[in-house]
Biopython code that builds the backbone (N, CA, C, O; Angstrom):
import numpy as np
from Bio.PDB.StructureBuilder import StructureBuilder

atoms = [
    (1, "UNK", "N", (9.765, 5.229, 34.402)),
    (1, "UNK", "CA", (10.769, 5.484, 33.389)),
    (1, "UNK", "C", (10.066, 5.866, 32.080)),
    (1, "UNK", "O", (9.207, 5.232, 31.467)),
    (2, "UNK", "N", (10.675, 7.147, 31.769)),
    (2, "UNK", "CA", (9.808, 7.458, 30.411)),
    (2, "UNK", "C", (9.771, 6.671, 29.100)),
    (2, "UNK", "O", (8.855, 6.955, 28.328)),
    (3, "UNK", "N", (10.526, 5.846, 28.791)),
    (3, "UNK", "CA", (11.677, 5.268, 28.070)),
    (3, "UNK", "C", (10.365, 4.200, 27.538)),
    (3, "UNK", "O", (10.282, 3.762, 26.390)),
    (4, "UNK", "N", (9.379, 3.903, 28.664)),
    (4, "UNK", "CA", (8.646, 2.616, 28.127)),
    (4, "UNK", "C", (7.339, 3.369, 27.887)),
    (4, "UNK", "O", (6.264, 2.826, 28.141)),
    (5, "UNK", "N", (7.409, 4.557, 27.424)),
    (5, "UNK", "CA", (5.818, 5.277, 26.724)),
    (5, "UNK", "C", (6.239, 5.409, 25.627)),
    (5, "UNK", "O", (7.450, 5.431, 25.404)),
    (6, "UNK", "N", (4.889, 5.583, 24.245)),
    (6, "UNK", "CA", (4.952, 5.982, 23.345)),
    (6, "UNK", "C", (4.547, 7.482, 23.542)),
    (6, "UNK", "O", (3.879, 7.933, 24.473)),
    (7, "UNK", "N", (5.106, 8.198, 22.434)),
    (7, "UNK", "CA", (4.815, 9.441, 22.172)),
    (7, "UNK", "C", (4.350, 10.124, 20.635)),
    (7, "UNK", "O", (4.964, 10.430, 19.613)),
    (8, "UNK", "N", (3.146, 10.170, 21.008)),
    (8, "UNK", "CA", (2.261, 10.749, 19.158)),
    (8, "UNK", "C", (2.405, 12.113, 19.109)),
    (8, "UNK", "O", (2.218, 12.947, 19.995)),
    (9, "UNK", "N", (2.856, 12.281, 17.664)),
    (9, "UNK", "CA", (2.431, 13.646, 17.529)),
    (9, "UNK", "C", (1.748, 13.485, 16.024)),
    (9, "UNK", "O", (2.246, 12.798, 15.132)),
    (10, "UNK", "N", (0.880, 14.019, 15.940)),
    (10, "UNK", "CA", (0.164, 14.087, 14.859)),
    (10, "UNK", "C", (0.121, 15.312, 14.508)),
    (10, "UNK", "O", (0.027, 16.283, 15.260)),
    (11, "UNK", "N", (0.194, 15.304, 13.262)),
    (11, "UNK", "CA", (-0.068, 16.474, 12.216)),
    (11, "UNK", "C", (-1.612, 16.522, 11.542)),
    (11, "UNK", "O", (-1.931, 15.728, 10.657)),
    (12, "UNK", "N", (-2.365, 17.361, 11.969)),
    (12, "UNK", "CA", (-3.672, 16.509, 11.693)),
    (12, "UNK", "C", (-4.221, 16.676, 10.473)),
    (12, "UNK", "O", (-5.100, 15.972, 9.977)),
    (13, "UNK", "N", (-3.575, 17.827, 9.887)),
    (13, "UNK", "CA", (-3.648, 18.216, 8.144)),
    (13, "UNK", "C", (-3.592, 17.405, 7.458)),
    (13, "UNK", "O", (-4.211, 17.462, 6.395)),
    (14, "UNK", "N", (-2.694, 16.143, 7.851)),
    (14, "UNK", "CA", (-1.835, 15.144, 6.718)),
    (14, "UNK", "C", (-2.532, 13.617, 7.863)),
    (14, "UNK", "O", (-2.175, 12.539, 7.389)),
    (15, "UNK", "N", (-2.978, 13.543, 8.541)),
    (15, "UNK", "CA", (-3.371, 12.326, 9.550)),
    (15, "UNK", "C", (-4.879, 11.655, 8.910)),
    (15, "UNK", "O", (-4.920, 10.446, 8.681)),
    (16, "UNK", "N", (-6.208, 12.616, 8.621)),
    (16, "UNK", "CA", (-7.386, 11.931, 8.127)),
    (16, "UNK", "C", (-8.279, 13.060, 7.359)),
    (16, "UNK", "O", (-8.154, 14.281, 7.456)),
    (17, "UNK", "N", (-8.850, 12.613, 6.876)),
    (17, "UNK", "CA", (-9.864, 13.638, 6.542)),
    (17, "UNK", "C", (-11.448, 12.886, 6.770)),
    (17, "UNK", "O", (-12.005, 12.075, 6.030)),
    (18, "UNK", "N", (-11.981, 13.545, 8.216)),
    (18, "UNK", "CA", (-13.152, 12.947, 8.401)),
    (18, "UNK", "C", (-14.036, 13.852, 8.026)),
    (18, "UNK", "O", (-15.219, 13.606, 8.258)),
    (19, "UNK", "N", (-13.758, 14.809, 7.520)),
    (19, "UNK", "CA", (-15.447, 15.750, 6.748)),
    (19, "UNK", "C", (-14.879, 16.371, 5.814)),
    (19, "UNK", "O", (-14.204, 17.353, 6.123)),
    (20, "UNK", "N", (-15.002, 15.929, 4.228)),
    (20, "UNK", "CA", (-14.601, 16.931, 2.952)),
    (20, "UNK", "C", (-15.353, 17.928, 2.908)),
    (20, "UNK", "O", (-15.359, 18.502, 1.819)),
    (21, "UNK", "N", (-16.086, 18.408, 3.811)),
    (21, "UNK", "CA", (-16.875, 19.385, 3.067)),
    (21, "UNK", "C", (-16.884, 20.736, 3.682)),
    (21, "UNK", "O", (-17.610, 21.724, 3.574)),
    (22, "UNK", "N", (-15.228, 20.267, 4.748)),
    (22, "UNK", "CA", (-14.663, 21.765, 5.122)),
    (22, "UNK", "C", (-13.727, 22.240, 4.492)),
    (22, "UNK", "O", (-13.333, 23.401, 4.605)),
    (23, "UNK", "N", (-13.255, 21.373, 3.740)),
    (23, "UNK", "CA", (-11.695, 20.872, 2.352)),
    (23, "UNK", "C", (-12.309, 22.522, 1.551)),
    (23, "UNK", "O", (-13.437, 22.852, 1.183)),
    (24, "UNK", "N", (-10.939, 23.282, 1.524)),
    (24, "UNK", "CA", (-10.904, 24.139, 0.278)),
    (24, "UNK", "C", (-10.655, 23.844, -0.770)),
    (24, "UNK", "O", (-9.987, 22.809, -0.757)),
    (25, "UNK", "N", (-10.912, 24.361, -2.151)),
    (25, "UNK", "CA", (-11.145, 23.798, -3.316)),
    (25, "UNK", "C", (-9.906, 24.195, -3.758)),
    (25, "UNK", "O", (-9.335, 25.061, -3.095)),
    (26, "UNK", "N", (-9.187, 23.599, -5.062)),
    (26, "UNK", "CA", (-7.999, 23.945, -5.379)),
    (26, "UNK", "C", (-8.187, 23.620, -6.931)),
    (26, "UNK", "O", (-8.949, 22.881, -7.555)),
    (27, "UNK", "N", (-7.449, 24.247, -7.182)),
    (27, "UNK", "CA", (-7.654, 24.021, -9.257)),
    (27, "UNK", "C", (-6.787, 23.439, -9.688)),
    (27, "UNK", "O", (-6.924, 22.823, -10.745)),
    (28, "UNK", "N", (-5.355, 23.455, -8.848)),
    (28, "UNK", "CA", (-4.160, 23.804, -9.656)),
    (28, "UNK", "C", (-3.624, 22.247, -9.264)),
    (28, "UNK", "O", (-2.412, 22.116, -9.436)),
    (29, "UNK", "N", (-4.213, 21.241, -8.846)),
    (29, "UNK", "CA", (-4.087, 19.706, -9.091)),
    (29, "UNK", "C", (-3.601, 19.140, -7.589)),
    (29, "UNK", "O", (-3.961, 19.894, -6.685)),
    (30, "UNK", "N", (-3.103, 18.350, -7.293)),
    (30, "UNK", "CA", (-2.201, 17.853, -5.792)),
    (30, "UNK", "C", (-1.272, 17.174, -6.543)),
    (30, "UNK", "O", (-1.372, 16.256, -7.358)),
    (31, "UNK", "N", (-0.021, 18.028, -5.954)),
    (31, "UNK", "CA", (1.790, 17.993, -5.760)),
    (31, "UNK", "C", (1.848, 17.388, -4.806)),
    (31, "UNK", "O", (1.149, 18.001, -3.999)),
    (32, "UNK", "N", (2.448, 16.112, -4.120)),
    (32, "UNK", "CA", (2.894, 15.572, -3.193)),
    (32, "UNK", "C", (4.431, 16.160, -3.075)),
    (32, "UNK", "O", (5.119, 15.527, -2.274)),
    (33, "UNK", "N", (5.018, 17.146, -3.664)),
    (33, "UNK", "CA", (6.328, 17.700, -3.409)),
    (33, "UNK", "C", (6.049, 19.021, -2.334)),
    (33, "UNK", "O", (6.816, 19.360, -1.432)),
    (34, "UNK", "N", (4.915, 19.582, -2.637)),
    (34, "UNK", "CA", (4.306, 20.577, -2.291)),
    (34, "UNK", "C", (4.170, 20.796, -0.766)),
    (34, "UNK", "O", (3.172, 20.224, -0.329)),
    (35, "UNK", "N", (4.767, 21.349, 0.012)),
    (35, "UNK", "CA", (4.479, 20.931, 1.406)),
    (35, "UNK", "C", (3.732, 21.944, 1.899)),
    (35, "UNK", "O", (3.447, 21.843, 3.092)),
    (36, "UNK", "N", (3.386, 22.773, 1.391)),
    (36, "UNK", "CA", (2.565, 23.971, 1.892)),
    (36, "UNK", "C", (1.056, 23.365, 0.973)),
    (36, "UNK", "O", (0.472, 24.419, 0.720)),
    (37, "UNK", "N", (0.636, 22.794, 0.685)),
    (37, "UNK", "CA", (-0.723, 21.830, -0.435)),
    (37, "UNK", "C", (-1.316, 21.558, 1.127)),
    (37, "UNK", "O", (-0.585, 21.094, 2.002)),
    (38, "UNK", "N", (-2.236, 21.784, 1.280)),
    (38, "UNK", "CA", (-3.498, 21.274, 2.323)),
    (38, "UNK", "C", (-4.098, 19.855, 2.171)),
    (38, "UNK", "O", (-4.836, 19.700, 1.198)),
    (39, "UNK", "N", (-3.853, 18.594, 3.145)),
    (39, "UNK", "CA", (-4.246, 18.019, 2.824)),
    (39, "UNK", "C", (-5.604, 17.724, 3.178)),
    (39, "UNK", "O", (-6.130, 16.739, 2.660)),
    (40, "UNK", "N", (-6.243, 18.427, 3.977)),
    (40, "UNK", "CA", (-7.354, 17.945, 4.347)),
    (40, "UNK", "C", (-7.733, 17.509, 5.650)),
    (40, "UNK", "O", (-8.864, 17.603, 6.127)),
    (41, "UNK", "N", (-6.459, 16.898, 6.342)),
    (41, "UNK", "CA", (-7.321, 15.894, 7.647)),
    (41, "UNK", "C", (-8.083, 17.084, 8.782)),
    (41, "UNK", "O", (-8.170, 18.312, 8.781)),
    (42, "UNK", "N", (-8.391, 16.372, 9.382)),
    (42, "UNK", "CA", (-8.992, 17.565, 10.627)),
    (42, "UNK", "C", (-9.544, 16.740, 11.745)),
    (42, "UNK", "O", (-9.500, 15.526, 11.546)),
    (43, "UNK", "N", (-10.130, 17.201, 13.047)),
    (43, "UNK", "CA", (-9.908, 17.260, 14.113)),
    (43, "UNK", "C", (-11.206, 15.926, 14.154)),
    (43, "UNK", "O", (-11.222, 15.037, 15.005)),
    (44, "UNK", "N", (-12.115, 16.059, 13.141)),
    (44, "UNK", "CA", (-13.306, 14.973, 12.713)),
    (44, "UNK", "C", (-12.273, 13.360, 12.386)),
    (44, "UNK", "O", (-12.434, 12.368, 13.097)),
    (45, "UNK", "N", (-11.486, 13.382, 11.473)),
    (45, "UNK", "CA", (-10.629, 12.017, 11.322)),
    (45, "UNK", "C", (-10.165, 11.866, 12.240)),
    (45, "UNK", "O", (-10.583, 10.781, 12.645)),
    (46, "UNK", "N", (-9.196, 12.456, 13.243)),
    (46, "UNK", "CA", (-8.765, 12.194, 14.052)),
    (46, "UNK", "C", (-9.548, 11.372, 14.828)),
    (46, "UNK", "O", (-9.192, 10.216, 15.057)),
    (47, "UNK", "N", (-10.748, 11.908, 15.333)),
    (47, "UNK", "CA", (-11.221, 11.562, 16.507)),
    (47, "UNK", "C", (-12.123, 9.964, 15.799)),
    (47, "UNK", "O", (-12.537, 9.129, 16.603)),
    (48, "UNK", "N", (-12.284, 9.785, 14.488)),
    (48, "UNK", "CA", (-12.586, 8.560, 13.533)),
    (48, "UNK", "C", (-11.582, 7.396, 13.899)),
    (48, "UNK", "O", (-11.724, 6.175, 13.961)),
    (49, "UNK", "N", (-10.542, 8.219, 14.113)),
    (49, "UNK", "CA", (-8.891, 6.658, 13.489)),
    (49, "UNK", "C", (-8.078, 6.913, 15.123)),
    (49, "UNK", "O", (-6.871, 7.108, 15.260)),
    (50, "UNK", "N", (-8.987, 6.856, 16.123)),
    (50, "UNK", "CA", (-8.377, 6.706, 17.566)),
    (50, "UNK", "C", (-8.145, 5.407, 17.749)),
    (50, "UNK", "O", (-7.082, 5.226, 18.343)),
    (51, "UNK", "N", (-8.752, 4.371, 17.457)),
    (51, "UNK", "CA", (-8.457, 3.153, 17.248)),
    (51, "UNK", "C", (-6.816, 2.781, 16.666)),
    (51, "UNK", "O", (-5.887, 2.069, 17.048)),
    (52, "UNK", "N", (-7.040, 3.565, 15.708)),
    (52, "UNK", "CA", (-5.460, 3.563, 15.017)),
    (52, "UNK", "C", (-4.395, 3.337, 16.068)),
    (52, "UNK", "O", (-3.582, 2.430, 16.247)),
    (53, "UNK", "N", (-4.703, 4.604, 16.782)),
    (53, "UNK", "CA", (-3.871, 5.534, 17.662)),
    (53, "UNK", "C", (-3.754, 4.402, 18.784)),
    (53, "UNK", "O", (-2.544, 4.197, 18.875)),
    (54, "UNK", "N", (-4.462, 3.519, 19.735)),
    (54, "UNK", "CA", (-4.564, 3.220, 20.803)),
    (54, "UNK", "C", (-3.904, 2.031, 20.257)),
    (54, "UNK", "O", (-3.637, 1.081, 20.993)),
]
sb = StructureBuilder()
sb.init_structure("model")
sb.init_model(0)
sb.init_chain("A")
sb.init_seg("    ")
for serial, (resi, resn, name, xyz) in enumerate(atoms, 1):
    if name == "N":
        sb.init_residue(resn, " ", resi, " ")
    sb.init_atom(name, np.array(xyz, "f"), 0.0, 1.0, " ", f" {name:<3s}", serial, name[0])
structure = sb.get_structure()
């Protein structure tokens, strides 16, 4: 029965940021209204905060 799984979906932009030093630079400050603003996470946090996940 499917009913007794969880199901993740992660957004991995907005989930971690495990390496800043692929992060594009921005001048113009961070808007949390902003939904098009990059946050950073990537495929490096992710695979950091699996613990999270499990």
């Amino acid at each position: 029965d499917w009913r007794a799984f969880s199901i993740y979906q992660l957004i991995t932009d907005r989930f971690a940021d495990g390496d800043p030093r692929n992060n594009e630079l921005f001048d113009g400050g961070f808007d949390v209204r902003d939904m098009t603003f990059r946050h950073g996470g990537d495929f490096v946090g992710l695979t950091q905060k699996l613990h999270y996940i499990k």
